[in-house]
N, C-alpha and C positions, 0 to 999 in steps of 0.2 A: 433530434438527430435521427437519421434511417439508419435502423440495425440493421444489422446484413445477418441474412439463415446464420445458425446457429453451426458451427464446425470447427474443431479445435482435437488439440491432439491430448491422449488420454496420456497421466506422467508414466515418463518414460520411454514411450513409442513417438515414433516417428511423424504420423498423423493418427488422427485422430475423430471420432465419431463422437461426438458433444450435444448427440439429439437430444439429452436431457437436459441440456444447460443451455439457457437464453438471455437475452439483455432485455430490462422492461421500464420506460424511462431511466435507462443510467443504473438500474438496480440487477444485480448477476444472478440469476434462480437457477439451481441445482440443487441435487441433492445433498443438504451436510453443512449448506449455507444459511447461516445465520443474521435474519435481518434484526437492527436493532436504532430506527432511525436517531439523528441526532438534530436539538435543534442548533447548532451551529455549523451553520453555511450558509451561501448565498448564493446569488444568481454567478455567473461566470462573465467576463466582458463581450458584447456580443461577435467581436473575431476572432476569439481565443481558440488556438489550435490546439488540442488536447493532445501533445505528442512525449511527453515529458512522464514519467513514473518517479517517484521519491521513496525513497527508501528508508525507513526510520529504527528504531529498537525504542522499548519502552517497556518497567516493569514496576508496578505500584502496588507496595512502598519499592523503590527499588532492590532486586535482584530478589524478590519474591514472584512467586510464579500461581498463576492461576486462584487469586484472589479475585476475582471481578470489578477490582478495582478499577483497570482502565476502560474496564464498560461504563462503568458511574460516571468517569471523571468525561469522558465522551459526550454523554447524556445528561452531564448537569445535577445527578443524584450522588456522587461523593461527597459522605462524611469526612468534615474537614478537620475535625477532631478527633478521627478515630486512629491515626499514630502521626507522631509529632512531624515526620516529613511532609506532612500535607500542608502545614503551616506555610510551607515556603511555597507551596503552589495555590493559596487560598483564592479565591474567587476567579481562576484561570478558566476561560471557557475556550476548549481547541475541542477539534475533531480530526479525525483522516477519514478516507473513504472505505479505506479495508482494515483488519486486526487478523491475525495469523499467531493463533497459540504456538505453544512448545510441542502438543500434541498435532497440530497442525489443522485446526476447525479455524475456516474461519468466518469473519464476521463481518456483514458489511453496514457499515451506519451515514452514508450520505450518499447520494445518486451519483455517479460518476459524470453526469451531465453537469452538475453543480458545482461550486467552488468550497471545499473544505477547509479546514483553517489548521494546517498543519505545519504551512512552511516558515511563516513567520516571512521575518527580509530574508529576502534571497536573491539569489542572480543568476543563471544558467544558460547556456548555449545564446549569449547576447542578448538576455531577456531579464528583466526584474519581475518582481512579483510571483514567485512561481506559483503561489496559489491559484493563478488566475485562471492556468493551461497545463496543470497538470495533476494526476493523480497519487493522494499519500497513501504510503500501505505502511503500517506497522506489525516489525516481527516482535512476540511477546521476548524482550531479554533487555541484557544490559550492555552499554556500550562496550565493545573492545573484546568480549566473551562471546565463544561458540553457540551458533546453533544450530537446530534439530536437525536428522534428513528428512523428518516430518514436514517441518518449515520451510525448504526449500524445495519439496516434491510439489509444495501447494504454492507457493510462491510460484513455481515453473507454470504449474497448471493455470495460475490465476492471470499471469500475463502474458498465457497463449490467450486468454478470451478479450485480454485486452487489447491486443494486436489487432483481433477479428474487428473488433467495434471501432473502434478508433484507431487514428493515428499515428499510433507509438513509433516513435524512432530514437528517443534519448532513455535513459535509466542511470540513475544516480543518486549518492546520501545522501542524507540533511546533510554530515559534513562536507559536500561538496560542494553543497547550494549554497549553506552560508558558512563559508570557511572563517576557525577563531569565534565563533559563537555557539556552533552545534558540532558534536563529534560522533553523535550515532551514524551508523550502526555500531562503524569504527573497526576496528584491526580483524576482530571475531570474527566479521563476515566472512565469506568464502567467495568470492567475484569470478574465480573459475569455474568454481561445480555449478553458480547459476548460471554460466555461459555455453557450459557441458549442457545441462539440463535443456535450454534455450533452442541447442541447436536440434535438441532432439525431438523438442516441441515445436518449434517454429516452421514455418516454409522458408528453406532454404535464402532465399530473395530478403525476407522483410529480416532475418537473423541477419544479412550478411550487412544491411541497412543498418541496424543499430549503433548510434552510438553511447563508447562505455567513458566509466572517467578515467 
């Protein structure tokens, strides 16, 4: 895919000077970004429009915070023995493209050019598959439970650079994509302050384009 220069708005302001952050095959370099590949992914279908963002929560073991768990379990290196909830997700290989601490660092583990394996069946804006055409980002937490303004300053940040490089025009949860199977983020989210955040990072035009669920 042709990256377009590098320009995006700094959180909070309006626009934004992003000379330090670039797109390099599908991977986001800035400073603070944490690469960490995964080998789960795959090629994407070759017409796949990449306009779709997925929004997930995830905290292993759950509602424990900043164990590095879900870097392991990303990467294929979680001990599946090391507390009994692992049991029920034993030999589970997923990835998303992005991870977003409670502290708000975040991490990205598969090219956003690629297909990640986060969504599972899904369905969205008349489309199945949502792996195929879209981007996962996971915020470190538990479904239904607050989070950070760390998480949603980088969250803002990370899908002004999304907007740049691709697509974007939809944003939505796992429970929207696969409703009665997934309920992250869930109720805890905040859908306003990211829309707040959005308009203040976005160019007016492509903010007024999104759609929410």
């Amino acid at each position: 895919m042709m990256q377009r220069p590098p320009h995006s708005p700094e959180l909070g302001s309006h626009h934004c000077d992003c000379a330090a952050a670039h797109w390099l095959q599908g991977w986001l370099h800035a400073p603070g970004v944490q690469h960490l590949p995964s080998p789960n992914f795959g090629e994407r279908p070759p017409a796949a429009c990449i306009d779709l963002a997925v929004l997930h929560s995830i905290s292993l073991p759950p509602g424990e915070y900043g164990t590095g768990c879900v870097q392991q379990l990303f990467t294929n290196q979680l001990d599946w023995d090391a507390h009994p909830y692992f049991n029920s997700i034993r030999n589970l290989e997923v990835s998303a493209h992005f991870f977003i601490t409670r502290q708000g660092v975040l991490w990205q583990f598969v090219s956003a050019d690629a297909r990640a394996w986060h969504a599972g069946a899904s369905h969205w804006r008349g489309r199945s598959n949502c792996n195929d055409d879209s981007i996962g980002i996971e915020l470190e937490g538990l479904e239904g439970q607050p989070f950070t303004p760390a998480q949603y300053q980088r969250l803002g940040w990370l899908l002004g650079h999304i907007a740049q490089a691709y697509p974007l025009k939809y944003l939505a949860g796992h429970e929207h994509i696969a409703p009665g199977r997934k309920q992250d983020p869930g109720a805890g989210f905040d859908w306003p302050q990211l829309a707040q955040l959005l308009a203040a990072t976005l160019p007016a035009q492509t903010c007024k384009n999104l759609h929410w669920p």
